[in-house]
C-alpha positions as CSV (number, residue, x, y, z in Angstrom):
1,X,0.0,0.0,0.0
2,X,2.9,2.3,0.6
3,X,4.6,1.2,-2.7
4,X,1.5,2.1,-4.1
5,X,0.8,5.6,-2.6
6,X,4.6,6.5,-3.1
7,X,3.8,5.9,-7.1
8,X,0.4,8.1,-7.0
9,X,2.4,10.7,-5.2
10,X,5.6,10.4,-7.7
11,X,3.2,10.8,-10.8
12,X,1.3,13.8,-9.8
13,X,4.2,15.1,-8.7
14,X,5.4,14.8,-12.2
15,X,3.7,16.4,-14.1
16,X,4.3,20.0,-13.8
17,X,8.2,18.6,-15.1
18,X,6.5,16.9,-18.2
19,X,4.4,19.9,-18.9
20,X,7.3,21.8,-18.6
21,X,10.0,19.7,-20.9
22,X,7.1,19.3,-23.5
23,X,6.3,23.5,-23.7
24,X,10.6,23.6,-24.0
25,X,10.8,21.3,-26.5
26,X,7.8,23.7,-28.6
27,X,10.4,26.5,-29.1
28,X,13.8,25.1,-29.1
29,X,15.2,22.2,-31.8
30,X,16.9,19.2,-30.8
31,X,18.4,16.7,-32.8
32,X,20.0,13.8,-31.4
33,X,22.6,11.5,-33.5
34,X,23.0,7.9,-32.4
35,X,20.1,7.9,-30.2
36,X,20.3,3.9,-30.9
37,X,23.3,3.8,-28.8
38,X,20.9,4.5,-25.5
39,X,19.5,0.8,-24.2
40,X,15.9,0.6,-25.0
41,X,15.0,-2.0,-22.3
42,X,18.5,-1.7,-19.8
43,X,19.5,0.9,-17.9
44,X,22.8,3.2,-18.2
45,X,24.9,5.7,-16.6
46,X,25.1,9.1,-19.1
47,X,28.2,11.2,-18.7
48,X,27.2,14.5,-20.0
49,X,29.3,17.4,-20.4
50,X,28.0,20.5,-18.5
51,X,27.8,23.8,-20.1
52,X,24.4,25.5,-18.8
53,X,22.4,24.3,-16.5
54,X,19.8,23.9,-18.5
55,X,21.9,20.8,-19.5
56,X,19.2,18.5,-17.6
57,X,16.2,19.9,-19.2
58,X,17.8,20.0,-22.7
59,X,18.6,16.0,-22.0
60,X,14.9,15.4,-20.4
61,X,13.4,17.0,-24.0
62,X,16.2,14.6,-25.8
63,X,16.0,11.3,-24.8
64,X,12.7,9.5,-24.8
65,X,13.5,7.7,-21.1
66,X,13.2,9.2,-17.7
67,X,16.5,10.2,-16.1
68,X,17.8,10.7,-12.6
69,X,20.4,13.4,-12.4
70,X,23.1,13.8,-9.7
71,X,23.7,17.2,-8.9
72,X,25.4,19.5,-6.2
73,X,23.8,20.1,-3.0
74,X,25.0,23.9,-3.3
75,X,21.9,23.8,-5.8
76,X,19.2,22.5,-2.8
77,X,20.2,25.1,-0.7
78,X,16.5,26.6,-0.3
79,X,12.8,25.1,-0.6
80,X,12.6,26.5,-4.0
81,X,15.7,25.7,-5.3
82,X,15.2,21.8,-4.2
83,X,12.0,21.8,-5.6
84,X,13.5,22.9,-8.8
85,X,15.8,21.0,-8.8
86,X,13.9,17.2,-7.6
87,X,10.7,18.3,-9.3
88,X,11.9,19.8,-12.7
89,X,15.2,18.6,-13.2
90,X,14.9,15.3,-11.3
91,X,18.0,15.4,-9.7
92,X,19.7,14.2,-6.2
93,X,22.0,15.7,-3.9
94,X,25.8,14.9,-3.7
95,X,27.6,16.3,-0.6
96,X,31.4,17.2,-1.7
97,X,32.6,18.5,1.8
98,X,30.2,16.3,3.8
99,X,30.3,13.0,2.4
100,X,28.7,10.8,4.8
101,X,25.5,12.5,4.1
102,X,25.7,11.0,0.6
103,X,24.8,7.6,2.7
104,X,21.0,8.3,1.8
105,X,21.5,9.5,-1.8
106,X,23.5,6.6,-3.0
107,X,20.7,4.1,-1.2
108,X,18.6,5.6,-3.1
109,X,20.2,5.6,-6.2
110,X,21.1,2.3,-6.0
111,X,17.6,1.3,-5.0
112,X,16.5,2.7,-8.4
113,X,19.3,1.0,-10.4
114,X,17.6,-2.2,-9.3
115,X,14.6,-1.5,-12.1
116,X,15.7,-2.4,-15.6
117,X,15.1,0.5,-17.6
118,X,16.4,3.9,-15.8
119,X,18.8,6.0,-17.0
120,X,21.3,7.8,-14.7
121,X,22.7,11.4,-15.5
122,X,25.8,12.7,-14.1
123,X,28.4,15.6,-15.2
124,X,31.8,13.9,-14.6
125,X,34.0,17.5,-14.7
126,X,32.1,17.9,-11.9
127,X,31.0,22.1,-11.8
128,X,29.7,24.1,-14.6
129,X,32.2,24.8,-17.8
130,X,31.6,27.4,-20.3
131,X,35.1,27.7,-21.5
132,X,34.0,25.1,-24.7
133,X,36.9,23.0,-23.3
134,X,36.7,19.8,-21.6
135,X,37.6,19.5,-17.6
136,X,39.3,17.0,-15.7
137,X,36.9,14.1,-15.1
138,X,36.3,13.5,-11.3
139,X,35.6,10.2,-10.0
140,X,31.9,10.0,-9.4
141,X,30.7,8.5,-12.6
142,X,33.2,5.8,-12.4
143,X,32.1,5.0,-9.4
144,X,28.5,4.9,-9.5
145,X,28.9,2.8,-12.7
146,X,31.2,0.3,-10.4
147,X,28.7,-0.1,-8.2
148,X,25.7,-0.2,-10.2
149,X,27.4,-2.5,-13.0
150,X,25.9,-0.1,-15.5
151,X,27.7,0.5,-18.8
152,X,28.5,4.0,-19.2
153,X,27.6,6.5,-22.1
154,X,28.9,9.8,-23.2
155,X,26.8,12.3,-24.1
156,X,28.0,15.8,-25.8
157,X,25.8,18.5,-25.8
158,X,26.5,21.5,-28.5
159,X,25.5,24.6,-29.5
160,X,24.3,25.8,-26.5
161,X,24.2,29.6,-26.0
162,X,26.2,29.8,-22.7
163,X,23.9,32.3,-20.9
164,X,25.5,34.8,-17.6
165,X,29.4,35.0,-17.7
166,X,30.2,32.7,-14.9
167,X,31.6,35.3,-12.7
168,X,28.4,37.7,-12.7
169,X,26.1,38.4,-9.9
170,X,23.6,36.1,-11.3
171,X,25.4,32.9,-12.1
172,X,26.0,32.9,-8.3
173,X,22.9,30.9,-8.2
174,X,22.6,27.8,-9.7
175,X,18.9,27.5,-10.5
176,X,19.1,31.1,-11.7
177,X,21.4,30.5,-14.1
178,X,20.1,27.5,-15.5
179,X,16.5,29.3,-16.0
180,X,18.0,32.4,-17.9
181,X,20.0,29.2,-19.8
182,X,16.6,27.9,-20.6
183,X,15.3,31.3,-21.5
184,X,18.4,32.2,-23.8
185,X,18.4,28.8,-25.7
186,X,14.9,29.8,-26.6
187,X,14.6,28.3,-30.8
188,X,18.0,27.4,-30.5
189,X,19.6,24.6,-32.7
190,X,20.8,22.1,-30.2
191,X,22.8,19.0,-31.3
192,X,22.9,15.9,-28.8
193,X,25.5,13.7,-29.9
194,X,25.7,10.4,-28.2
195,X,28.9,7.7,-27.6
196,X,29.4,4.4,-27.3
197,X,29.0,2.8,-24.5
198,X,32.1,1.9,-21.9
199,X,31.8,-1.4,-19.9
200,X,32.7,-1.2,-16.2
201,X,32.8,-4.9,-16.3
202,X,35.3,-5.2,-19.5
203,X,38.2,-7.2,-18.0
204,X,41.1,-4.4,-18.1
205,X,38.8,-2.8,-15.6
206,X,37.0,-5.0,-13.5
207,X,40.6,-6.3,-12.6
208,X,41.6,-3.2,-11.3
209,X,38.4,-3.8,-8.8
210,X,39.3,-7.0,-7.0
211,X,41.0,-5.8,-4.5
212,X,38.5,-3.0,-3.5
213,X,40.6,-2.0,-0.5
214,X,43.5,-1.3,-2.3
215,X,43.4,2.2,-3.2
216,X,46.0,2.1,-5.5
217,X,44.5,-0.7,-7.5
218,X,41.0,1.5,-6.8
219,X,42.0,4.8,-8.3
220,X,43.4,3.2,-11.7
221,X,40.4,1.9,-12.0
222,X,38.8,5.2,-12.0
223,X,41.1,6.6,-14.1
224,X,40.8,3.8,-16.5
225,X,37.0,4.6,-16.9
226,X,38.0,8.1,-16.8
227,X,40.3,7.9,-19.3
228,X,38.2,6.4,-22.0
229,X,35.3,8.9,-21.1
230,X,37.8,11.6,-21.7
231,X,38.9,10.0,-25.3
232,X,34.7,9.3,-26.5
233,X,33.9,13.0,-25.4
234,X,36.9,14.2,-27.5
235,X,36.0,12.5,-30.4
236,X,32.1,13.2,-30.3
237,X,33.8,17.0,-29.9
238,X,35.3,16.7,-33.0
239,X,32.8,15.5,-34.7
240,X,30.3,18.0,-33.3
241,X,33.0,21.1,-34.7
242,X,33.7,19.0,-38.0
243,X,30.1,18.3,-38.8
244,X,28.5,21.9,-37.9
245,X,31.4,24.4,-39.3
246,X,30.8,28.0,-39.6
247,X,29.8,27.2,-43.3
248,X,27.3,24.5,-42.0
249,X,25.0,25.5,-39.6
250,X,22.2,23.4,-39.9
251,X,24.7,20.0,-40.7
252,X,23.6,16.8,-42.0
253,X,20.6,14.9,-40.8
254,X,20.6,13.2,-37.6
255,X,20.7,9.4,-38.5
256,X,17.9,8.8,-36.0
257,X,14.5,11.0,-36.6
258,X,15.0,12.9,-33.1
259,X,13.8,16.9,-33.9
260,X,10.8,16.5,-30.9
């Protein structure tokens, strides 16, 4: 009965996030290429790279599964920012400085990796970058895809109009910055492109795991993961530039129908 009420609650609770994400998709134009490459009936980790954050609703309008992002907490500071950020961008806190309080988070997120079609969203530079080159991975992704057993795939947002300069008054909040993002990107072209998937399991990496203890053995694991995240996103970068050059704006079809 509680399962049940929990689901009655989580759909109503829904909807103003899917009224929302369908109005957004009305006046902006996405297309995806390789949409195929995201599991139809598995779930998946998506590295995405983070330039706005309007990054999550962009993705929401993109791919035709539900996705759970992990966020800051800086961003659930105050009852409206949570509920922006839970309720429209479906998102969970990650503590940085307090990590024990992650405890609940990660139950949670583990609890939902136990259905077999969810989709997990996480920005593995780890902050917002709108210098149009890509950040150090951190380790998160690497290690929610350990634990989870969930394939990885990198996803490379582009042509987003970059919104507040990063050091102005505004882009001191989070959520504010990531509605004016929305606003801006208002019938904008937007180009998803997505990568191939990166097995956690694959033996060069999954060896790296058995001792778990071994922090050695642990962290060249991560940057193993890391490491070919970095080399997908770098090539769907390239692509992106080579594909949409100043002389060709609009670019070749997607080879998936995706404008929504």
């Amino acid at each position: 009965m509680r399962e049940f009420k929990a689901k009655i609650a989580d759909f109503f609770f829904s909807i103003p996030r899917v009224l929302f994400i369908n109005f957004f998709k009305l006046f902006v134009r996405i297309r995806v290429f390789d949409h195929n490459k995201i599991p139809k009936d598995s779930s998946a980790i998506l590295a995405i790279n983070h330039t706005t954050g309007a990054d999550p609703i962009v993705l929401l309008g993109a791919v035709r599964k539900k996705i759970y992002f992990v966020a800051s907490s800086d961003n659930f500071g105050t009852r409206l920012t949570n509920y922006f950020m839970r309720r429209f961008a479906n998102s969970f806190p990650i503590y940085k400085k307090h990590f024990m309080k992650n405890a609940s988070t990660f139950k949670e997120l583990f609890t939902i990796s136990s259905k077999k079609n969810v989709l997990f969203g996480i920005y593995p530079e780890g902050r917002l970058n709108k210098e149009g080159k890509l950040d150090s991975f951190k380790g998160g992704a690497a290690y929610l895809s350990y634990k989870t057993r969930l394939p990885i795939i990198p996803v490379y947002i582009h042509n987003l109009r970059k919104g507040v300069h990063p050091d102005s008054f505004i882009a001191r909040s989070n959520v504010a910055e990531g509605i004016i993002s929305i606003i801006v990107n208002t019938f904008q072209r937007i180009n998803v492109f997505i990568g191939d998937p990166i097995n956690p399991t694959a033996e060069n990496i999954i060896d790296d795991f058995k001792d778990f203890v071994d922090v050695k053995n642990y962290k060249t694991a991560l940057d193993d993961i890391n490491r070919a995240l970095l080399e997908e996103f770098s090539g769907l970068q390239d692509d992106a530039n080579d594909m949409f050059s100043a002389g060709d704006k609009e670019g070749p079809a997607p080879s998936t129908p995706a404008n929504r």
